[in-house]
N, C-alpha and C positions, 0 to 999 in steps of 0.2 A: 270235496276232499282235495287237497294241496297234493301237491306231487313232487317229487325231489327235483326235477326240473324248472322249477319256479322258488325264486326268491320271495318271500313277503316278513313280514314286520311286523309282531301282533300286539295290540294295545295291550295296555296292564293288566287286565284284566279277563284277555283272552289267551288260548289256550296255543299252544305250538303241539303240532303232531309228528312222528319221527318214522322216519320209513322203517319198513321191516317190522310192521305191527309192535313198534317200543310204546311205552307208555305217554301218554300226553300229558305237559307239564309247564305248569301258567309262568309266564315270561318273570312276573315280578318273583317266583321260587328261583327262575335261572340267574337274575340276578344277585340277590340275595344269598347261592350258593358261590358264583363269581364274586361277590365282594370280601366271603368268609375265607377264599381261597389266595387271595391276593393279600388279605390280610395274615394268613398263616405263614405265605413265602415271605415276606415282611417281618415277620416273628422270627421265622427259620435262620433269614440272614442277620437277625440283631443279634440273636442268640450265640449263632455260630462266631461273628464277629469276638461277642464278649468272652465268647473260651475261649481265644486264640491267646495264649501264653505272651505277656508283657515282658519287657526288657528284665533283664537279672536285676533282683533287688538286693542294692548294696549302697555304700559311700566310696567316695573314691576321696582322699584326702590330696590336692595339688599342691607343689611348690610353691609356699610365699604368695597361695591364692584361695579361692575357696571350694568349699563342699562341692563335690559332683554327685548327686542322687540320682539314682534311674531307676526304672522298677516302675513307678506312677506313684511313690509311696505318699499317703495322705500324710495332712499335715497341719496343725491346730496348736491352738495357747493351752496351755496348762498350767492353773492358778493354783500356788498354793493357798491353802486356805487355814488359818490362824482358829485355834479356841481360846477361851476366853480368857486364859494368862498371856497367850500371845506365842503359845507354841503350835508346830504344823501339827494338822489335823487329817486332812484328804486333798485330797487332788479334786479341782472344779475341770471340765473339759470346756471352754470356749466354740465358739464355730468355726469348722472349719476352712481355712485359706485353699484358695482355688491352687492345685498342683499338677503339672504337667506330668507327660509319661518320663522326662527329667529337667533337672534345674538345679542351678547353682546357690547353694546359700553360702551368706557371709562370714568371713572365717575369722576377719582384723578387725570387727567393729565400728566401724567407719561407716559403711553405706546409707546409703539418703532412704535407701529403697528396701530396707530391712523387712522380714529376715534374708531376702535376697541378694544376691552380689552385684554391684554395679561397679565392678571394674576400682572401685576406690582402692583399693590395695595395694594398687600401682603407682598410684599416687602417692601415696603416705610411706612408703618405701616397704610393705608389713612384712616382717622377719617372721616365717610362720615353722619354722625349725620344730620337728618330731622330736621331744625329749622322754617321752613316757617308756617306760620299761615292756617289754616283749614276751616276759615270762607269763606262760598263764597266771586265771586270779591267783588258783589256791597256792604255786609258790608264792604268790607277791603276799599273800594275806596270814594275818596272825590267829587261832584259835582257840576260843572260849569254848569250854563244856560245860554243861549246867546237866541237872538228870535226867532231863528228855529233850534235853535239844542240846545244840552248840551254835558258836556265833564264829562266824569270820571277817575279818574285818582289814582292809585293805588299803589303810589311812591314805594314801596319795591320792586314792581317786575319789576325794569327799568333794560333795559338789554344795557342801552349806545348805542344804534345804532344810534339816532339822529335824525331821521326822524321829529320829532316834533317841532326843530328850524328852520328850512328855513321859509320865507315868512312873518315872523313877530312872529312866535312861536304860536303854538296852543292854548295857554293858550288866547293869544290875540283873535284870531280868532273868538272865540264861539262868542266874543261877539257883530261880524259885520255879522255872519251867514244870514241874513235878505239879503246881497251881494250873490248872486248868486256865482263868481266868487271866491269871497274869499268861500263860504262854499263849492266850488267844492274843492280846496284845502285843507282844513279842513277834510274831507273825505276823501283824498287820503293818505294826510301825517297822519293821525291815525290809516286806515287801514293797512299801512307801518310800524307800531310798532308791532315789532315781539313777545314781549312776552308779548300783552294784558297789560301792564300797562292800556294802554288808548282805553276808546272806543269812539263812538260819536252813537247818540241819537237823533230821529226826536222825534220832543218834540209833533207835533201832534198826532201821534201814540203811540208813548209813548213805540216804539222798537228799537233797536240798528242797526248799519246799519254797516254789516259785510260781507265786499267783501267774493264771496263762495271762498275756497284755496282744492288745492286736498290732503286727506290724504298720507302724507309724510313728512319725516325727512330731515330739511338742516342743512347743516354746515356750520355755518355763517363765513363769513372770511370779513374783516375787513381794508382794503391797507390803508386808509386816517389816520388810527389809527397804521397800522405796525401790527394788532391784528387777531389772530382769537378769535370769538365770542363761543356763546353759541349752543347748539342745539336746532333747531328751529322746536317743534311740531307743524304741521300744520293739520288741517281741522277737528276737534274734536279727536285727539285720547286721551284716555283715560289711566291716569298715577296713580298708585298705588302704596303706599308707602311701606317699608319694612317690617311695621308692618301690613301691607294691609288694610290702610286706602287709601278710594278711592276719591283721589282728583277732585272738579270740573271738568265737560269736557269744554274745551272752544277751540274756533277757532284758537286760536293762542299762546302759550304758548313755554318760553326759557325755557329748562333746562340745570344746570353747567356744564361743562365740562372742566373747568380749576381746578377744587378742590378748589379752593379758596373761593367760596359764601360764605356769610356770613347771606344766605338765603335758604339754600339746602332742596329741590333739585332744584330749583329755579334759576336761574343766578341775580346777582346782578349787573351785572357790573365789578365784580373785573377781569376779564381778562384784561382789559385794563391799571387798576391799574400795575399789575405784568407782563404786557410785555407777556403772555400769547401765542406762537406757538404752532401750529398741525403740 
């Protein structure tokens, strides 16, 4: 019998004995509890690590420069995808691009290093002037009622992707809404317009009816048109101007990313105008 005054080392297979009449128990069990143990504090600090609250998720829009994103907000292509006349149909999700906890994306269209900013803006002289209006949507936007829905529609902030003409066009629709079938349509294609131009409205409730989207950034790309699009904030993030005016938070919102808007920071459309590559 060992004694606590004596160190020894038991093969794998033999037993260690514990003073104070504790139970005897085989080296490879001691092990095997020490490796599940070192495995759990391993666990404990990954875990704890990944709760630890990340930078505020927003945009920051700079002077005559570009996006400032922090938050760690993901960040992926988003294709539209054409039916068979050649109108938008859905949304494809691409893989996702590797995204820091922040990162600059480009604002003037220029950069080599798209969609990120390399400094080109400097270069090119890029006039990045905030011209878009400050009132929330529903001042900015006009109101259709149909007999179970309504439409809003906030024509500045059309970012051309389309979604709104298939099936007879949206504008038509509100007003058969009472159709099941056409209002399921109605719904789909409004909550498909990426930059909140349009929303749709249960007139009983009298609240908007806004497919939930995960906060995240796409880059809209465009084959039916040869274009890529705008950048497409998705699930409330919160965008701040250069002067740190804090613009509405809303579900869906384009910002330019060809320099060309004539709505900034806004996309208007004009990528399609000017042929517009990433």
């Amino acid at each position: 019998m060992q004694t606590t005054e004596h160190k020894t080392f038991a093969k794998p297979d033999e037993t260690r004995e514990f003073p104070h009449g504790r139970a005897e128990i085989p080296l490879r069990w001691s092990l095997s509890l020490a490796r599940a143990w070192f495995n759990l504090v391993a666990l404990l600090r990954k875990e704890t690590a990944m709760s630890k609250p990340k930078g505020e998720v927003r945009v920051v829009v700079t002077k005559d420069g570009p996006y400032l994103v922090t938050g760690g907000v993901p960040l992926a292509k988003q294709t539209i995808v054409a039916d068979r006349e050649g109108g938008s149909e859905e949304w494809k999700e691409g893989e996702a691009l590797e995204a820091k906890e922040s990162y600059a994306l480009c604002r003037c269209g220029h950069s080599s290093t798209k969609p990120f900013c390399d400094g080109t803006h400097k270069k090119v002289g890029f006039v990045g002037t905030e011209t878009a209006s400050r009132e929330p949507y529903e001042k900015q936007a006009q109101v259709m009622e149909g007999p179970a829905m309504a439409l809003t529609d906030a024509e500045a902030l059309c970012a051309f992707a389309r979604f709104c003409d298939p099936n007879g066009k949206v504008w038509n629709q509100v007003a058969d809404t009472d159709d099941a079938k056409v209002r399921k349509l109605f719904v789909r294609q409004v909550n498909n317009c990426p930059s909140g131009r349009l929303v749709a409205w249960d007139r009983e409730s009298g609240k908007p009816i806004e497919h939930p989207l995960p906060v995240s950034i796409g880059l809209i790309e465009d084959p039916q048109e040869g274009v890529s699009g705008p950048l497409w904030l998705r699930g409330g993030i919160p965008v701040v101007s250069a002067d740190g005016h804090a613009y509405q938070v809303r579900n869906r919102v384009t910002l330019c990313r060809c320099g060309a808007s004539k709505n900034k920071p806004f996309c208007d459309g004009s990528h399609a105008s000017i042929g517009f590559r990433a």
